[in-house]
Phi, psi and omega in degrees: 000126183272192206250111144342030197304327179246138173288137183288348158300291160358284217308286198279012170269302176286047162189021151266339168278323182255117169308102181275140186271162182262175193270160180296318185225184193255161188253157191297151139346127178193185195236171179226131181253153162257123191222123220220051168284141152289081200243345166258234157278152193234092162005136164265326176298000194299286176326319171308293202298309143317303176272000143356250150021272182318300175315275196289005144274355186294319182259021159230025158081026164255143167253146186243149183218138166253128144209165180258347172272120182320321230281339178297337179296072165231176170280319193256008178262348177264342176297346144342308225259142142277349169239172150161134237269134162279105174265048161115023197283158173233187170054218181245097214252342144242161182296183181265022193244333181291311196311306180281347155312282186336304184334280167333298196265003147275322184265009158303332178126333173309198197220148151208168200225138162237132180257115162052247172313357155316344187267289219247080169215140167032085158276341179256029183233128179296001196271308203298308158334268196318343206277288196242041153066013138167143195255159174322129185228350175163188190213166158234192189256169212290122218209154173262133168242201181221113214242132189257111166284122203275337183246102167298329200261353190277148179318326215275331182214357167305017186258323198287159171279136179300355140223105199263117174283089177206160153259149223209193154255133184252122198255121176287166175254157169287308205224182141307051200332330199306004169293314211235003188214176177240108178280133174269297205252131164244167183254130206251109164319306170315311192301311177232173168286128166101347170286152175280301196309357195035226314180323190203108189223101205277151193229352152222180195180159165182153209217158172263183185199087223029243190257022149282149201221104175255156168227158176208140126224156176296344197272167190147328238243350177242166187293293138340321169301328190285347184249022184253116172341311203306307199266342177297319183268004163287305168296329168289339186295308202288279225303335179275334152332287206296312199278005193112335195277339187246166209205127205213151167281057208259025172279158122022053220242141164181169183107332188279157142298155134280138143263338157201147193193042164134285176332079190268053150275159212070359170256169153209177209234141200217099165091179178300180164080177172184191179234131186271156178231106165203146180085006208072021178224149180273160170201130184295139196226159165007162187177201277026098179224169186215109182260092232217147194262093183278345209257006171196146151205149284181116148299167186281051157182101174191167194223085209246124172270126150253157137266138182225159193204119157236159164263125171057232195258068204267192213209126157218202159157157174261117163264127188240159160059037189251154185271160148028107198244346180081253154217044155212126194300311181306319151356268181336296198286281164338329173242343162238216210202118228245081141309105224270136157266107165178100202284348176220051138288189164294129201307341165297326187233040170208168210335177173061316186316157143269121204309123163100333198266324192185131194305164117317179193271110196267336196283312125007272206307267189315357185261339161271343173317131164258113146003116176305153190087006180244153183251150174247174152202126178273136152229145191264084168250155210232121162248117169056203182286019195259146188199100178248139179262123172231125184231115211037006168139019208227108196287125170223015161217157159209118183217140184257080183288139186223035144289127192267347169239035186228165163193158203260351180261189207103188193279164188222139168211168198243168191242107145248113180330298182179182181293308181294350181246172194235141183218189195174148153200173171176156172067088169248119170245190185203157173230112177257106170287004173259001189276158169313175176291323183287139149306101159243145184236143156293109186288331155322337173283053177278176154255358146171167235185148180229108187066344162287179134226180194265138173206122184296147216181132181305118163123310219278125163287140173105327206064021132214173200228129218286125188238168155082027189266070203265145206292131165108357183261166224189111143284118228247108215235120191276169180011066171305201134237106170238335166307133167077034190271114158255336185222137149267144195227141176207132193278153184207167184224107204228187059274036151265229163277324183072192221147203210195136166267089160289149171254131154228161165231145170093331172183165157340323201247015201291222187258132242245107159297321186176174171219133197246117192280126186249106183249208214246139202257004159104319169198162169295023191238348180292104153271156183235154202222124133252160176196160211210136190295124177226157180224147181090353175327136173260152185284164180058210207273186194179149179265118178266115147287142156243134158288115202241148181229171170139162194264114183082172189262179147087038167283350177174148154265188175214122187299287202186156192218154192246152152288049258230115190270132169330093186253333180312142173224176182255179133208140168172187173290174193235151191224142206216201160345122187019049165047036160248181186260266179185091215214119183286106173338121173044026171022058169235169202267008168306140134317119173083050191251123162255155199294129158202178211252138179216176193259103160356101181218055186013033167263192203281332206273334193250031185223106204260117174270118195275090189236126201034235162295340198274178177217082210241129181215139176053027189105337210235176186246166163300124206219145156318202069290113163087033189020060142294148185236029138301135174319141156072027174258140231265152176231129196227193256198140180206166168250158208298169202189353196042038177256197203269339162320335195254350163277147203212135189263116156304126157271187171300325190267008187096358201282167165254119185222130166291107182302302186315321190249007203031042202234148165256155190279147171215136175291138201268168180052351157083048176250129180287323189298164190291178197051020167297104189307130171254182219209163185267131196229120156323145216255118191249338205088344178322178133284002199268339161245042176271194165162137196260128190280170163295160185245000000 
């Protein structure tokens, strides 16, 4: 039986005082614990925060249980709940028999939500780490910022404006969650005093863990937070997340473009009907039409995110692999292929379907299905002729084509149906595994921009070009993919004066990658291709500013630029502590195989290939375990996966330094005999942390 905490006089008093925002529909009933033990400093908002809570279960069909006793962290005492939210806890707040019950019953399918302090809670259990995807590392004091919402479509933040303005206490982190989580929200550096974090620095997020579900955000630390709508329907968003009720994409993402994200430059319109743009959202207007991404088509291996929203019973849908369509739509519905939006069609013709070809998984489908008036997102991934259908994170088609007179590369476009259906969409990137290594942007593509515009132009690929380019004004381009970026490269037009690209990352005003000297290329119909050496990149993506300088007006356009990533490598040994070497134990090729310092013998266990960031031995790379940025956290042999664990920076002093965690490889205890384990390390300068890469 599960456990009662409010009478319901309690329920409707507290939630007559404080406005709770409701759920789009009512969700079936379930509980929630609220657990706000304390072993460090202590929140003064936790009761505010509580009663938080309370309100939105009264006013969303959850009970709510409040306690500071551990003791309920047992299996059966935790099995009531579908959640359960860390309301600001510090320290070491459980035993080890409680972790592991927690343990059990998150990765059992249970839920959990972390508020604010939660990051500074059991630091020393690697589960709690990974539960809630990074801990705390400092502050400045309470200050209002600007906070940019990077997901839109999650319970937890489709409400919010893409950029919310508030104040709060702002927590820097020990490491980077985005490896390993999925960011909804980051905190814009520029906006306030005091962040670490540079160019990306996320303040919500949430993830899975086997068949478990976390959400964590930081804000939270006042009091004032707890009476704010914004942050109220955040919490309902993660506990309806965290608990089942809501539906979410929460893997890991980095790597994608916008292709639209506010901006409809590169689209155009196919047939009647069209789409309104506001707010960063497309909304379907009249039809049969088709609004399709005319500035590029895209081969048979990307992976492409929309987000969507209908009202009631509407008719959309996502296209892939059509040739040119012009200004007829049917080009698309004929010749690609129409991942159909409409939950209550025919299986063939209803959400998930490939239209006309083939159902989706219905049972799938209805376990990911978000409700109309709720937003979902599909992903499209395209290998070759295989086209997997993904709906919040859940494969629900796997189709194959074997038509000889379809292919799966060509243009992507989105469906407005007719006047009676209502469609929504926003943030449709794409990640193309068929473009080159280098990252190139249509510098005309920003996500916002201060004094350019786009101008059409002879010559220009894509046909235009960042125009209008005068000193101090600046385009801004979100989620770049720049790890392992060593040179910028950029097409340019000048018959001005020409002028200078600072590369940034986070803001106008952030930190300066390289500066790329542009000079007058001889007439405006002339291009030129420059470039510039850049350093400090941070790996996977980051919002790249350009910054523009220069003497006089009319200084250059700029076509489009490239990030042009390192493809050479070295192999040989890597040589440390008394010039021995850096060697896979008993040189064998298990996962979790460990790293250790041994006396040099050319073999195979000690012949390290230096690519980009990685360090690849026996096939496989140099690894965190469990991506910890604990002291004495073991460094092993893993198979390469492109997270942040696994990259590693030569420094100026000689050091090996791991970004995500800002640690250095280290010989533990600085002991030279051989099978001396090396180890993830505060960065000291030692010799136990130099080491000479192959040249």
């Amino acid at each position: 039986m599960k456990i009662r905490a409010l009478t319901f006089a309690a329920v409707l008093v507290g939630s007559l005082l404080v406005g709770a925002p409701a759920a789009q529909a009512a969700d079936p009933a379930y509980d929630v614990l609220v657990f706000s033990k304390t072993a460090g400093f202590r929140h003064d908002a936790i009761p505010a925060g509580i009663q938080a809570v309370r309100d939105l279960g009264a006013a969303n069909n959850f009970t709510v249980t409040a306690t500071e006793d551990a003791s309920v962290f047992t299996t059966a005492g935790l099995a009531p709940y579908e959640a359960v939210v860390f309301m600001s806890t510090t320290g070491d707040v459980l035993n080890d028999a409680q972790q592991t019950a927690f343990e059990s019953y998150i990765r059992g399918g249970g839920g959990y939500v972390g508020v604010h302090a939660a990051a500074d809670t059991e630091y020393s259990w690697p589960f709690y780490g990974q539960l809630v995807g990074a801990w705390f590392a400092s502050h400045p004091a309470i200050q209002q910022v600007n906070s940019r919402t990077e997901d839109r479509a999650n319970p937890a933040t489709s409400h919010l404006p893409q950029v919310w303005t508030r104040t709060d206490e702002l927590y820097n982190y020990q490491t980077n969650p985005r490896a390993t989580a999925h960011v909804l929200a980051t905190l814009d550096e520029s906006s306030y005093s005091g962040g670490t974090m540079g160019g990306d620095h996320p303040i919500t997020w949430c993830k899975t863990i086997d068949s478990g579900r976390s959400f964590y955000t930081g804000f939270g630390h006042t009091q004032e937070s707890y009476a704010d709508s914004n942050f109220r329907s955040q919490l309902l968003g993660g506990i309806r997340y965290a608990s089942k009720r809501a539906q979410a994409d929460c893997r890991p993402e980095t790597g994608y473009s916008p292709l639209y994200n506010g901006s409809t430059t590169g689209w155009s319109q196919a047939g009647p009907g069209s789409f309104t743009n506001s707010d960063a959202t497309l909304s379907s207007t009249g039809g049969l039409g088709l609004f399709w991404y005319s500035a590029k088509q895209f081969g048979t291996s990307y992976s492409l995110k929309a987000d969507f929203r209908i009202t009631g019973d509407s008719n959309s849908g996502v296209y892939v692999g059509f040739p040119n369509p012009g200004t007829d739509p049917n080009i698309a519905i004929n010749q690609g292929y129409e991942i159909q939006i409409d939950a209550t069609d025919t299986p063939d013709h209803t959400t998930g379907a490939i239209y006309n070809f083939q159902s989706a998984n219905i049972a799938a489908r209805d376990a990911a299905l978000n409700p109309p008036g709720a937003w979902n997102t599909y992903e499209i991934l395209v290998e070759g002729q295989r086209l997997r259908v993904y709906l919040n994170g859940s494969l629900i088609n796997d189709f194959t084509n074997t038509d000889p007179a379809r292919n799966l590369d060509g243009y992507i476009g989105i469906q407005n149906h007719g006047s009676g259906d209502q469609v929504s969409f926003r943030n449709v990137r794409i990640r193309d595994a068929s473009a080159p290594a280098a990252d190139t942007v249509q510098a005309e593509l920003f996500s916002s921009a201060s004094g350019v515009q786009p101008y059409t132009k002879a010559g220009a690929h894509n046909g235009q070009t960042l125009g209008y380019i005068e000193p101090g004004d600046w385009a801004a381009y979100n989620g770049l993919n720049v790890g392992g970026a060593t040179q910028f490269k950029a097409r340019v037009v000048s018959g001005g004066p020409g002028g200078q690209i600072q590369v940034r990352t986070g803001s106008t005003t952030g930190p300066i990658l390289g500066t790329v000297n542009v000079p007058n290329t001889g007439s405006w119909d002339t291009y030129a291709d420059v470039t510039a050496a850049l350093s400090g990149v941070p790996s996977g993506t980051a919002n790249v500013y350009l910054t523009f300088t220069g003497t006089g007006t009319g200084l250059f356009d700029l076509d489009d630029f490239t990030f042009v990533k390192g493809s050479s490598t070295v192999t040989g040994p890597i040589r440390g502590l008394a010039s021995k070497c850096l060697d896979v134990r008993s040189g064998a090729t298990a996962d979790g195989t460990q790293i250790q310092l041994y006396t040099c013998n050319g073999s195979t266990a000690q012949s390290w290939t230096v690519s980009g960031q990685t360090l690849r031995a026996l096939g496989k790379c140099l690894d965190i375990s469990g991506g910890s940025s604990a002291n004495g956290a073991k460094i092993q042999l893993w198979t390469c996966n492109g997270s942040g664990a696994q990259n590693w920076a030569a420094q100026s002093d000689g050091s090996l330094r791991n970004p995500q965690s800002s640690k250095c490889l280290d010989v533990a205890g600085g002991n030279s005999a051989d099978s001396t384990v090396v180890q993830l390390y505060t960065c000291n300068g030692t010799s136990a942390q130099k080491w000479t890469l192959p040249a």
